[in-house]
N, CA, C and O atoms as a GROMACS GRO file, in nm:
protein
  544
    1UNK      N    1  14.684   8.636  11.856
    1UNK     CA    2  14.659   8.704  11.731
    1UNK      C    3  14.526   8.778  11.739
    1UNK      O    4  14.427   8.729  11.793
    2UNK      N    5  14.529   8.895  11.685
    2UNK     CA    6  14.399   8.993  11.684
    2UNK      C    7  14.338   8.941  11.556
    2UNK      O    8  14.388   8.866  11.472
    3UNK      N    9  14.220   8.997  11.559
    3UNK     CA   10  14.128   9.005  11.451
    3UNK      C   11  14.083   9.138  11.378
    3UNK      O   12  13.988   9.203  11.421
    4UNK      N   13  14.148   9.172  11.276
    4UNK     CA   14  14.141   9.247  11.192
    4UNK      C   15  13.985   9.317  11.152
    4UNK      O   16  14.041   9.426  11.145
    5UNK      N   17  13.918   9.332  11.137
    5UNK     CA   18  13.824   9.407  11.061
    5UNK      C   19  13.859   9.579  10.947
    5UNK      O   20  13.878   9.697  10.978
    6UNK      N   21  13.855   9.540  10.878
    6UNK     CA   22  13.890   9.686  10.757
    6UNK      C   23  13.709   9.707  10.699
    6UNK      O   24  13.633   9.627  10.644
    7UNK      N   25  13.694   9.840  10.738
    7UNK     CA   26  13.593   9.915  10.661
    7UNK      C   27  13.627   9.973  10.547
    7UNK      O   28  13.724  10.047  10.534
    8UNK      N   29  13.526   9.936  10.435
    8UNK     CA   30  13.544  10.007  10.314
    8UNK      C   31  13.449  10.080  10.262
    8UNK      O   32  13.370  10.046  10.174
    9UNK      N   33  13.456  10.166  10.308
    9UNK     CA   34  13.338  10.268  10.228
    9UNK      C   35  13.338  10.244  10.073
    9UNK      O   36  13.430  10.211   9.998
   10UNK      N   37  13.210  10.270  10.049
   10UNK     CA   38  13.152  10.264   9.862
   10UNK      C   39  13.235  10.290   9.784
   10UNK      O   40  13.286  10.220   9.696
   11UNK      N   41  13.264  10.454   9.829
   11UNK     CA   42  13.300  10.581   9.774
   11UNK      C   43  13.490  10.552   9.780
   11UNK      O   44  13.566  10.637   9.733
   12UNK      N   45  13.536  10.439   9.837
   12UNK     CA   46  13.719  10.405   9.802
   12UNK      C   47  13.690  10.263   9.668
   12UNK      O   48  13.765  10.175   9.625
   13UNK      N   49  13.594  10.287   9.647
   13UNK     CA   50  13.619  10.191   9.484
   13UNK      C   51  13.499  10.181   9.415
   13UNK      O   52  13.465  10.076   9.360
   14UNK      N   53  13.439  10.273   9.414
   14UNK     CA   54  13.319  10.300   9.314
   14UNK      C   55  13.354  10.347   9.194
   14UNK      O   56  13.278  10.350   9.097
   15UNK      N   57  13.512  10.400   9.192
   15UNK     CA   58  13.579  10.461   9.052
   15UNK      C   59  13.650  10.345   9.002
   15UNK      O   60  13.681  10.331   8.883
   16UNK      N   61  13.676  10.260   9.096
   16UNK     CA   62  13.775  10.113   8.988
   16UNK      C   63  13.692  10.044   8.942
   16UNK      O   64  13.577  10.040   8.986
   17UNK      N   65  13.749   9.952   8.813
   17UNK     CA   66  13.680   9.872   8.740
   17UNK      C   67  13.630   9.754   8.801
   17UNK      O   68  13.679   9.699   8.900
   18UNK      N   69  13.547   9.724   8.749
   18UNK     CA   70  13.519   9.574   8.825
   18UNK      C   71  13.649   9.453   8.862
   18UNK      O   72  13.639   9.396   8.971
   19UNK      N   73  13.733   9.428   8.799
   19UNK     CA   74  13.811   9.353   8.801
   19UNK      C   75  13.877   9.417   8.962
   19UNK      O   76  13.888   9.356   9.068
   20UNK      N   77  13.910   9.557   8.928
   20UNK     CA   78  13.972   9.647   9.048
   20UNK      C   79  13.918   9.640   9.175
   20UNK      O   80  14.003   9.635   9.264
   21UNK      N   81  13.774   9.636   9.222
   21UNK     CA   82  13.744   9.631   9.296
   21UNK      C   83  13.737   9.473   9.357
   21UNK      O   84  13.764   9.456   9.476
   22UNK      N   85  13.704   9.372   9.281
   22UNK     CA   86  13.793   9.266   9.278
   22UNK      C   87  13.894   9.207   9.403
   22UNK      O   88  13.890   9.145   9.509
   23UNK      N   89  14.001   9.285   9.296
   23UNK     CA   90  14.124   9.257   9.365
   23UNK      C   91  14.148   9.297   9.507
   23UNK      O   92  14.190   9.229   9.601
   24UNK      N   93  14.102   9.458   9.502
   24UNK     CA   94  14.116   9.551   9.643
   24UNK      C   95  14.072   9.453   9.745
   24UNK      O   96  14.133   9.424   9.848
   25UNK      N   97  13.976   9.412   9.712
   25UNK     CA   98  13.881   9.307   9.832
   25UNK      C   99  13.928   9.236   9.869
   25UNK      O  100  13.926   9.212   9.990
   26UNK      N  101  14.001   9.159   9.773
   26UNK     CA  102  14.051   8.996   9.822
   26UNK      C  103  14.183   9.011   9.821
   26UNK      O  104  14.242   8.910   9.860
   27UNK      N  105  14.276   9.135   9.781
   27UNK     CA  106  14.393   9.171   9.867
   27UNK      C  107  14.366   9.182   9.976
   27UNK      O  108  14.439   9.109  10.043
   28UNK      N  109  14.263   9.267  10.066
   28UNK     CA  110  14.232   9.265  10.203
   28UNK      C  111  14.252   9.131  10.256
   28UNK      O  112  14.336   9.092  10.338
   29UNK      N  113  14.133   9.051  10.177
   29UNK     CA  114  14.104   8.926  10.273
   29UNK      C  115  14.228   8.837  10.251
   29UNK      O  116  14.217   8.737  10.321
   30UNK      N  117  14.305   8.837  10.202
   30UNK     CA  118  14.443   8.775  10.150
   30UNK      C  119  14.553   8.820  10.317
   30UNK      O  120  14.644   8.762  10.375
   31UNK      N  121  14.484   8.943  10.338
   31UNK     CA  122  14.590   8.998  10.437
   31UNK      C  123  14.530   8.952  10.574
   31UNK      O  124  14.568   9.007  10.678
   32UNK      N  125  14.432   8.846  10.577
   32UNK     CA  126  14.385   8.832  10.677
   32UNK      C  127  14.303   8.936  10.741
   32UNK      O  128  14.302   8.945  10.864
   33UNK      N  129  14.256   8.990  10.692
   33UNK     CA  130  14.135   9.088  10.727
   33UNK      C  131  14.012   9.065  10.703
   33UNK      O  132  13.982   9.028  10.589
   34UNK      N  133  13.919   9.080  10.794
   34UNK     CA  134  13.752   9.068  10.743
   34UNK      C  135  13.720   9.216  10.703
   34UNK      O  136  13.747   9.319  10.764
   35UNK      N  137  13.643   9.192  10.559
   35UNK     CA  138  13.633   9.324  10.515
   35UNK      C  139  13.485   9.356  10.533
   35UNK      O  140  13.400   9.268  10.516
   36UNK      N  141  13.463   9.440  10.556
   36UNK     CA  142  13.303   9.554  10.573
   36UNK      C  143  13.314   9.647  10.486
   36UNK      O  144  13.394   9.739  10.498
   37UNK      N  145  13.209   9.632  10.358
   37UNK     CA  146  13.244   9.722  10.272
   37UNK      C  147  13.083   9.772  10.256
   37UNK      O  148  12.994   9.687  10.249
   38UNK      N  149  13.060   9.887  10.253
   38UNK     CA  150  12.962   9.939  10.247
   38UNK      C  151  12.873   9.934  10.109
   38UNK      O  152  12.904   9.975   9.997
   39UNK      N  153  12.778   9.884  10.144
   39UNK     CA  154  12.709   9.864  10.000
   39UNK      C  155  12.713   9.723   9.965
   39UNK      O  156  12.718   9.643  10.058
   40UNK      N  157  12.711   9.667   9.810
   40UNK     CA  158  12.719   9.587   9.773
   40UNK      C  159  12.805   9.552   9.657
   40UNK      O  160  12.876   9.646   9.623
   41UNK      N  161  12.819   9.444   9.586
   41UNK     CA  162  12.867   9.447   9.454
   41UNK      C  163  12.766   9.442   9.364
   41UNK      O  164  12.649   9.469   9.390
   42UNK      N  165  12.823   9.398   9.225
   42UNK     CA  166  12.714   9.390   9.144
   42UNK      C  167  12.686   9.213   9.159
   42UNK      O  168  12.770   9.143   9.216
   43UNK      N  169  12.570   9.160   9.104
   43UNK     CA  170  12.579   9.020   9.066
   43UNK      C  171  12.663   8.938   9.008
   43UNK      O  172  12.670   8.818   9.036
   44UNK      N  173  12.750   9.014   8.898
   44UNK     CA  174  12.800   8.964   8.809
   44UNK      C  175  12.956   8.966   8.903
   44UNK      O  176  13.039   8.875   8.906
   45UNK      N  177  12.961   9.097   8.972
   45UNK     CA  178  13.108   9.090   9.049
   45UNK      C  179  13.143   8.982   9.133
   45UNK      O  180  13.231   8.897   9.125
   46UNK      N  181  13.028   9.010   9.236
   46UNK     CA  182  13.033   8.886   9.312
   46UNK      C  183  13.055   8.705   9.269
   46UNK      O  184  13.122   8.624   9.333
   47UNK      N  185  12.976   8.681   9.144
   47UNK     CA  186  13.011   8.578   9.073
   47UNK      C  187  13.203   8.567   9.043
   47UNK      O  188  13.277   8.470   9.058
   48UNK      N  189  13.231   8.692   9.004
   48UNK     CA  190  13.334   8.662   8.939
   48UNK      C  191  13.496   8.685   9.044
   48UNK      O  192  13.612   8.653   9.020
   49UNK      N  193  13.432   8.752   9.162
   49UNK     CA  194  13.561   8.720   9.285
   49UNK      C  195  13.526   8.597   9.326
   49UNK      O  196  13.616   8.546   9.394
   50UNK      N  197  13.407   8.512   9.307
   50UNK     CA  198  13.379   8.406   9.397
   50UNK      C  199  13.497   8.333   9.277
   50UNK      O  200  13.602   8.300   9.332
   51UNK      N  201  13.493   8.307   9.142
   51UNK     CA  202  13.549   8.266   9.052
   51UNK      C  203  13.695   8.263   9.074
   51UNK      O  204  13.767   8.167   9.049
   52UNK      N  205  13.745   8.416   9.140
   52UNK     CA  206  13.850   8.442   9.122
   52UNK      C  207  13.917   8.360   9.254
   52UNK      O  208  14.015   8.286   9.249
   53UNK      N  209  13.848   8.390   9.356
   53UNK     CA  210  13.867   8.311   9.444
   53UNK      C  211  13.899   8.167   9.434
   53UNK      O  212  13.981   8.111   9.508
   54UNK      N  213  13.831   8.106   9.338
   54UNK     CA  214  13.852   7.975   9.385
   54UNK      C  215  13.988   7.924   9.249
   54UNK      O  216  14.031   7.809   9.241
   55UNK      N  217  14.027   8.019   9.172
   55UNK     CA  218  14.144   8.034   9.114
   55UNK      C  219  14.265   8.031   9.183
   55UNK      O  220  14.366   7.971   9.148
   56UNK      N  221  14.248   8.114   9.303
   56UNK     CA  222  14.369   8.130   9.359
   56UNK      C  223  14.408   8.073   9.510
   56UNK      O  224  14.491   8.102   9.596
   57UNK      N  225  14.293   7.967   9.493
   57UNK     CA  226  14.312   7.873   9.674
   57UNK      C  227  14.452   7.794   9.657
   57UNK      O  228  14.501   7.739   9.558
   58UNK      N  229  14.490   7.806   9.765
   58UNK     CA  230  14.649   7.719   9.769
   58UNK      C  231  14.625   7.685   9.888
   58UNK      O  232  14.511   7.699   9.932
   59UNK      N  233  14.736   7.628   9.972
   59UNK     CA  234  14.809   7.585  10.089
   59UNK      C  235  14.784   7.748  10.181
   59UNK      O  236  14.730   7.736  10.291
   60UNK      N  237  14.813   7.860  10.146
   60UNK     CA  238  14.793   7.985  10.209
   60UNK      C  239  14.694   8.032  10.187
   60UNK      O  240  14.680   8.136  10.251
   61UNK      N  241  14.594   8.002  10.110
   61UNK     CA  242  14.487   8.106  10.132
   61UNK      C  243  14.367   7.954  10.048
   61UNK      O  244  14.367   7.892   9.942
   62UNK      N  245  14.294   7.953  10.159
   62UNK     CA  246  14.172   7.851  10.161
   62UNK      C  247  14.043   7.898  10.118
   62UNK      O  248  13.938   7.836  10.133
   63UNK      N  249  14.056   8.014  10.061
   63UNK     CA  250  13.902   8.094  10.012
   63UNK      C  251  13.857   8.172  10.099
   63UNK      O  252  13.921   8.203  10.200
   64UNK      N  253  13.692   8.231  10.060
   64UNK     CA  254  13.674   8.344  10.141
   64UNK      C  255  13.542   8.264  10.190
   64UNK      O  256  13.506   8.153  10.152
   65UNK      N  257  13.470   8.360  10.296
   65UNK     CA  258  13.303   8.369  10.335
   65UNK      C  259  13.257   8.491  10.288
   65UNK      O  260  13.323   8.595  10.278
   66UNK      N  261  13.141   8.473  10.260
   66UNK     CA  262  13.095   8.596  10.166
   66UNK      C  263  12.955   8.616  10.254
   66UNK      O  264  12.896   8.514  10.289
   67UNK      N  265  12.908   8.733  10.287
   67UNK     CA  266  12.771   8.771  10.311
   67UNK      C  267  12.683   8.909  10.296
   67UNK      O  268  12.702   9.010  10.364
   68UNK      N  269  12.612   8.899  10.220
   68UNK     CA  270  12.505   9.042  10.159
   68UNK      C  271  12.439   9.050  10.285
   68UNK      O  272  12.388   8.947  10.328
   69UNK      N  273  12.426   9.201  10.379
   69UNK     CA  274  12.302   9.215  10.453
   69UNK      C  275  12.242   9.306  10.376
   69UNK      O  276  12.299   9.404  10.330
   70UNK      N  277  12.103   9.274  10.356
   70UNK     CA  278  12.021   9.377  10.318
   70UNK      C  279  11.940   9.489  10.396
   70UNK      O  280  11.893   9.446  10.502
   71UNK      N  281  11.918   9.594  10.376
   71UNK     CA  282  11.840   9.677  10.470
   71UNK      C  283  11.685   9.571  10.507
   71UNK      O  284  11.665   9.459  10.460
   72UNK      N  285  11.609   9.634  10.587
   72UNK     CA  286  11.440   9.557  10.591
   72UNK      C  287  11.376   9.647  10.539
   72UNK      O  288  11.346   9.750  10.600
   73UNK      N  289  11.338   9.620  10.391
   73UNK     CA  290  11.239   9.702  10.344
   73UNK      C  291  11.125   9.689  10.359
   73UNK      O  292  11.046   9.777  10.323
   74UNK      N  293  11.074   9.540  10.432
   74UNK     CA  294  10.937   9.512  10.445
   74UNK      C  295  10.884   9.618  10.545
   74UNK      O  296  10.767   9.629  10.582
   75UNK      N  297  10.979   9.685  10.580
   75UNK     CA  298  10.905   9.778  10.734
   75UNK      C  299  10.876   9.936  10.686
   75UNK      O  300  10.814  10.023  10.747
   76UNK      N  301  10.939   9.943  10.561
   76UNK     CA  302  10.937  10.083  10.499
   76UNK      C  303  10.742  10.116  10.432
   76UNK      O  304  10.666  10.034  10.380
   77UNK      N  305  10.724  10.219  10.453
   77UNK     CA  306  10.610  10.278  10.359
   77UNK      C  307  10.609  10.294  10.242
   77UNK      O  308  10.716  10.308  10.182
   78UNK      N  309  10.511  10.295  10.189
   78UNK     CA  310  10.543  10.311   9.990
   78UNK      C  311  10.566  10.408   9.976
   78UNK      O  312  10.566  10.420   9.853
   79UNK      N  313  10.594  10.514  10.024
   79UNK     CA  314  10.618  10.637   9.980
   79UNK      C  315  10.866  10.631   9.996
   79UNK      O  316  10.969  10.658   9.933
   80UNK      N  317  10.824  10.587  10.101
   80UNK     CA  318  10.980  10.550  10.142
   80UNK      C  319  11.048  10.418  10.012
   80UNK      O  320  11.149  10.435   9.944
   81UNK      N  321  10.958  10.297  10.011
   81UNK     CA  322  11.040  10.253   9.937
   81UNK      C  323  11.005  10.345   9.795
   81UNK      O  324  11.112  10.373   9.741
   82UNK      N  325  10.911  10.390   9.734
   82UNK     CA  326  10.949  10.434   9.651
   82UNK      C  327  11.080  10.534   9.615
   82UNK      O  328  11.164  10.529   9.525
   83UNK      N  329  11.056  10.633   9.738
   83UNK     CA  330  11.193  10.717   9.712
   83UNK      C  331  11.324  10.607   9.716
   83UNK      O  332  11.403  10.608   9.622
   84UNK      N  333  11.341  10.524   9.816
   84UNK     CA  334  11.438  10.476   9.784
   84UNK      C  335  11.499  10.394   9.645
   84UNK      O  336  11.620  10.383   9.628
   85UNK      N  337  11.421  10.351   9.569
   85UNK     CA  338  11.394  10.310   9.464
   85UNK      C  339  11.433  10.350   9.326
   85UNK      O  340  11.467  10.289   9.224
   86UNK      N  341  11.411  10.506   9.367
   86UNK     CA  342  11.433  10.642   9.310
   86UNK      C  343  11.618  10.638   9.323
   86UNK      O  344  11.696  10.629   9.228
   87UNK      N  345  11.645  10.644   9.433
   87UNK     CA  346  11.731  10.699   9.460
   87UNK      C  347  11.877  10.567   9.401
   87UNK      O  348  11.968  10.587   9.320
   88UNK      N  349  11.846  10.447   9.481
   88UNK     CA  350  11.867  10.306   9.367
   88UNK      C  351  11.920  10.326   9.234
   88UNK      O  352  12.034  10.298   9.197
   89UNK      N  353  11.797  10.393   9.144
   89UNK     CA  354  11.798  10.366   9.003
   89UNK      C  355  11.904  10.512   8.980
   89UNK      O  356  11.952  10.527   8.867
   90UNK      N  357  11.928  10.589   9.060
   90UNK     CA  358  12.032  10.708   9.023
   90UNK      C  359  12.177  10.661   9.050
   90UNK      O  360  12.264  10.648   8.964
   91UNK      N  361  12.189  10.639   9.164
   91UNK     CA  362  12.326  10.614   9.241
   91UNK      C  363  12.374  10.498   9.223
   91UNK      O  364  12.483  10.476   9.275
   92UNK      N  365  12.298  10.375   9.132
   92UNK     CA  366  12.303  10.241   9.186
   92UNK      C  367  12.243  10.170   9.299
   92UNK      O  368  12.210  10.245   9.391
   93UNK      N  369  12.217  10.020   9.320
   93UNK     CA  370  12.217  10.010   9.424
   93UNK      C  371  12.314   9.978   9.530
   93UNK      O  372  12.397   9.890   9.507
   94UNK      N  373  12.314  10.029   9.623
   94UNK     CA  374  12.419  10.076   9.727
   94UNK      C  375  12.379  10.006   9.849
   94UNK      O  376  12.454   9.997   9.947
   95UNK      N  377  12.244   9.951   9.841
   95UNK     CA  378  12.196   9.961   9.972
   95UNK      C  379  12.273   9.795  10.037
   95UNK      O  380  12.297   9.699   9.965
   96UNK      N  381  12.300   9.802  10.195
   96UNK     CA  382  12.331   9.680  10.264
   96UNK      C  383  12.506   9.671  10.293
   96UNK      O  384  12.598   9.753  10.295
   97UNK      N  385  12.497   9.591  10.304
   97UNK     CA  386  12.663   9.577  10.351
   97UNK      C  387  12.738   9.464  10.313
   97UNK      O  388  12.704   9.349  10.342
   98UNK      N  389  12.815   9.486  10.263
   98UNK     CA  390  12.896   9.312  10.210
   98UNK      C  391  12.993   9.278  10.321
   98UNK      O  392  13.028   9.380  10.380
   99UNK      N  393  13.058   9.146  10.377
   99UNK     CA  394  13.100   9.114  10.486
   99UNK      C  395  13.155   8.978  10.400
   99UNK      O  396  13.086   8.881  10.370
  100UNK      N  397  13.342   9.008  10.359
  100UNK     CA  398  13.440   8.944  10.346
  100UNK      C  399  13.534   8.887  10.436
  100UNK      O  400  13.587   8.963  10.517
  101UNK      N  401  13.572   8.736  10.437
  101UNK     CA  402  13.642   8.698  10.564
  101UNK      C  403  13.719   8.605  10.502
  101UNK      O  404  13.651   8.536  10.426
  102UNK      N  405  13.865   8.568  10.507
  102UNK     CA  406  13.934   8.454  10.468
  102UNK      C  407  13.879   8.318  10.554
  102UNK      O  408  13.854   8.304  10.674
  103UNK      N  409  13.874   8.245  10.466
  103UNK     CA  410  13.789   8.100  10.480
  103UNK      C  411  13.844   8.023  10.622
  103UNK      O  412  13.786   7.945  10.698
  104UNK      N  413  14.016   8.096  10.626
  104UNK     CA  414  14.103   8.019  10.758
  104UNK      C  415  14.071   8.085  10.877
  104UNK      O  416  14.160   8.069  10.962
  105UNK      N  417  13.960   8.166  10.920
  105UNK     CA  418  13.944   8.247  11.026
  105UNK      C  419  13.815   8.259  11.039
  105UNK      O  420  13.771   8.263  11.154
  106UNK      N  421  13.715   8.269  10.916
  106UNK     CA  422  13.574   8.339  10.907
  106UNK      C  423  13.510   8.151  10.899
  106UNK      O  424  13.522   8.089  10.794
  107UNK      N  425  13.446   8.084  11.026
  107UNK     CA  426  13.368   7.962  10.959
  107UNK      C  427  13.275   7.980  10.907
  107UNK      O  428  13.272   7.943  10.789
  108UNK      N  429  13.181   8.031  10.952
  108UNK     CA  430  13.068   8.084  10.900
  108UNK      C  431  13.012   8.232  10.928
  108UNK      O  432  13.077   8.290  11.016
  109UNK      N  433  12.911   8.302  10.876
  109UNK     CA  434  12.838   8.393  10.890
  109UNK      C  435  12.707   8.394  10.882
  109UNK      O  436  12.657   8.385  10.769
  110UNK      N  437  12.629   8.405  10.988
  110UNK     CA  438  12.476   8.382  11.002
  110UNK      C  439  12.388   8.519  11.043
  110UNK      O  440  12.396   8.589  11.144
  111UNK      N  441  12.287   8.531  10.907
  111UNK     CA  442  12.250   8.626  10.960
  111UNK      C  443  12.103   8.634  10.939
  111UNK      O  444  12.043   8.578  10.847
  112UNK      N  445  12.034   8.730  11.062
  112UNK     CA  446  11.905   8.712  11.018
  112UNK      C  447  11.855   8.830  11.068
  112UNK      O  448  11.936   8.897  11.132
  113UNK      N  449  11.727   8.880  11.054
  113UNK     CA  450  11.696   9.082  11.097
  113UNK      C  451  11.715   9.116  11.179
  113UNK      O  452  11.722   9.239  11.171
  114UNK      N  453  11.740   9.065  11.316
  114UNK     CA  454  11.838   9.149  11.429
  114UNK      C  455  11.968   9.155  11.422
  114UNK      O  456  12.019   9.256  11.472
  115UNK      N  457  12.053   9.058  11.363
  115UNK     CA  458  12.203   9.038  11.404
  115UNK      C  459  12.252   8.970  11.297
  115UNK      O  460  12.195   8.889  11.224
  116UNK      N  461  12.394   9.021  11.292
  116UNK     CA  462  12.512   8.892  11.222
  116UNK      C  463  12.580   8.855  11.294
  116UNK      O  464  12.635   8.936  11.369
  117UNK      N  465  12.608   8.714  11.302
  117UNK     CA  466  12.698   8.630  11.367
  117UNK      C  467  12.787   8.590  11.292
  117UNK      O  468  12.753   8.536  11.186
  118UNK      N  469  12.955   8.608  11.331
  118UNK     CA  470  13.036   8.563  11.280
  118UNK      C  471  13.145   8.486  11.367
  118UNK      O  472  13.229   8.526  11.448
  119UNK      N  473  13.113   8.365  11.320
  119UNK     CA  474  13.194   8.249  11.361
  119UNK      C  475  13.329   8.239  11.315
  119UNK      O  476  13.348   8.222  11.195
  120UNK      N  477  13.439   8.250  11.406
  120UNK     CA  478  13.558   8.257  11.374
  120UNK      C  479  13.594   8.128  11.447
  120UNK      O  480  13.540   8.067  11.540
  121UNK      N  481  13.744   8.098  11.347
  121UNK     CA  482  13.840   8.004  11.418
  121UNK      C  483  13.978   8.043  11.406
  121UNK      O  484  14.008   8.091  11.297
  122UNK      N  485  14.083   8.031  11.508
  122UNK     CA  486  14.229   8.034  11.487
  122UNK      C  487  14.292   7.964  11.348
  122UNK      O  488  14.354   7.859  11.357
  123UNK      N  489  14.272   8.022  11.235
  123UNK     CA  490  14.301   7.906  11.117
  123UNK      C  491  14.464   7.872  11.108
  123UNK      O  492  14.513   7.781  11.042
  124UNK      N  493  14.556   7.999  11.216
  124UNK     CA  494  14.712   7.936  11.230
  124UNK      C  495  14.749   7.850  11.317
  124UNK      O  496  14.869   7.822  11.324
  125UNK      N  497  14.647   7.784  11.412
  125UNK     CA  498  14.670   7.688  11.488
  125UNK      C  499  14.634   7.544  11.452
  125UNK      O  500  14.526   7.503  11.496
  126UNK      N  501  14.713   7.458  11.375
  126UNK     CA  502  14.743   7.312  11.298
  126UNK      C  503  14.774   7.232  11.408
  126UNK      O  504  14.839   7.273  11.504
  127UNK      N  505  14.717   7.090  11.394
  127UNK     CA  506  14.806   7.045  11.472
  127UNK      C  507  14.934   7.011  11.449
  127UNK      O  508  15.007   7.028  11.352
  128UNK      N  509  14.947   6.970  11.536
  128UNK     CA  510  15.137   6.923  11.500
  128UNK      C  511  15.191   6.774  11.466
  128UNK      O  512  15.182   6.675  11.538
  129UNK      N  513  15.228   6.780  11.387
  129UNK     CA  514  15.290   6.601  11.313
  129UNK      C  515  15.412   6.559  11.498
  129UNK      O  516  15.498   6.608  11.571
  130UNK      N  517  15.363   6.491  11.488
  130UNK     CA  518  15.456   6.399  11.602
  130UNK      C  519  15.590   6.348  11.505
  130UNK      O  520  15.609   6.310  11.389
  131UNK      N  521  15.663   6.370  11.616
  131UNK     CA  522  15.854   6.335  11.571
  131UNK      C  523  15.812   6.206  11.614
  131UNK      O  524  15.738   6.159  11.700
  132UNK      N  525  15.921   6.143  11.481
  132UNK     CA  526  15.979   5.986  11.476
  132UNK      C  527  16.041   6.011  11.566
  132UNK      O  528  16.087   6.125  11.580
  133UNK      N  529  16.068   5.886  11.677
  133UNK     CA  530  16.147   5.853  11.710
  133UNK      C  531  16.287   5.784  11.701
  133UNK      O  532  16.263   5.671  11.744
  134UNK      N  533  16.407   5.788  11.672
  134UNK     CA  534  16.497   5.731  11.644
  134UNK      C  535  16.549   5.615  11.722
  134UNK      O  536  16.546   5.620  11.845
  135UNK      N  537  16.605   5.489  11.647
  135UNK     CA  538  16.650   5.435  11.721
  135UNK      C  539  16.765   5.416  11.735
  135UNK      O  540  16.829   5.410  11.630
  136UNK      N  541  16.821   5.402  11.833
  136UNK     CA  542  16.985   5.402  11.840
  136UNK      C  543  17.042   5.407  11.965
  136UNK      O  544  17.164   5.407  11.977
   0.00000   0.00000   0.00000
């Protein structure tokens, strides 16, 4: 089995409602896809797929991993973060990357200012119940 990754640019659900963008996401991760979506959500979104998420865990779908990278602004100049700041308070903030993974594939995600690490596992490989034996 391959491993999926789907990119989502900002700009394919910056026009749906919150609920909408929502769904789009965790239809992805539903399909077994790790999603890369450019940007971020809001606070309140993220609260409320984590919510939604844990509404809809069953036997097929075990939840998600969730991870915000942020840009390093500690390395920017004040003149830079200010413009960016600027630019923030127009567009929203946009800045960083969100990184969605179904819970049966994504174990963890670790990240720190050089790199993200994402720990995967085969989540369709169970073991197997051993057959009774019959007697007769």
């Amino acid at each position: 089995m391959g491993l999926t990754l789907q990119f989502i640019p900002y700009m394919e659900i910056e026009n749906l409602s919150s609920i909408g963008r929502i769904r789009k996401l965790l239809n992805a991760v539903k399909e077994d896809k790790i999603v890369l979506l450019e940007g971020r959500l809001k606070k309140e979104e993220e609260t409320e797929l984590i919510k939604t998420t844990m509404e809809e865990i069953n036997a097929e779908f075990r939840g998600i991993e969730l991870a915000v990278v942020y840009p390093a602004a500690h390395n920017m100049v004040a003149f830079k973060k200010l413009k960016q700041q600027f630019i923030n308070m127009l567009l929203g903030d946009r800045q960083g990357l969100t990184i969605i993974g179904p819970a049966s594939i994504v174990k963890e995600i670790k990240k720190d200012p050089n790199k993200i690490q994402l720990f995967t596992t085969d989540g369709r490989s169970r073991p197997k119940k051993a057959k009774k034996k019959s007697k007769g």
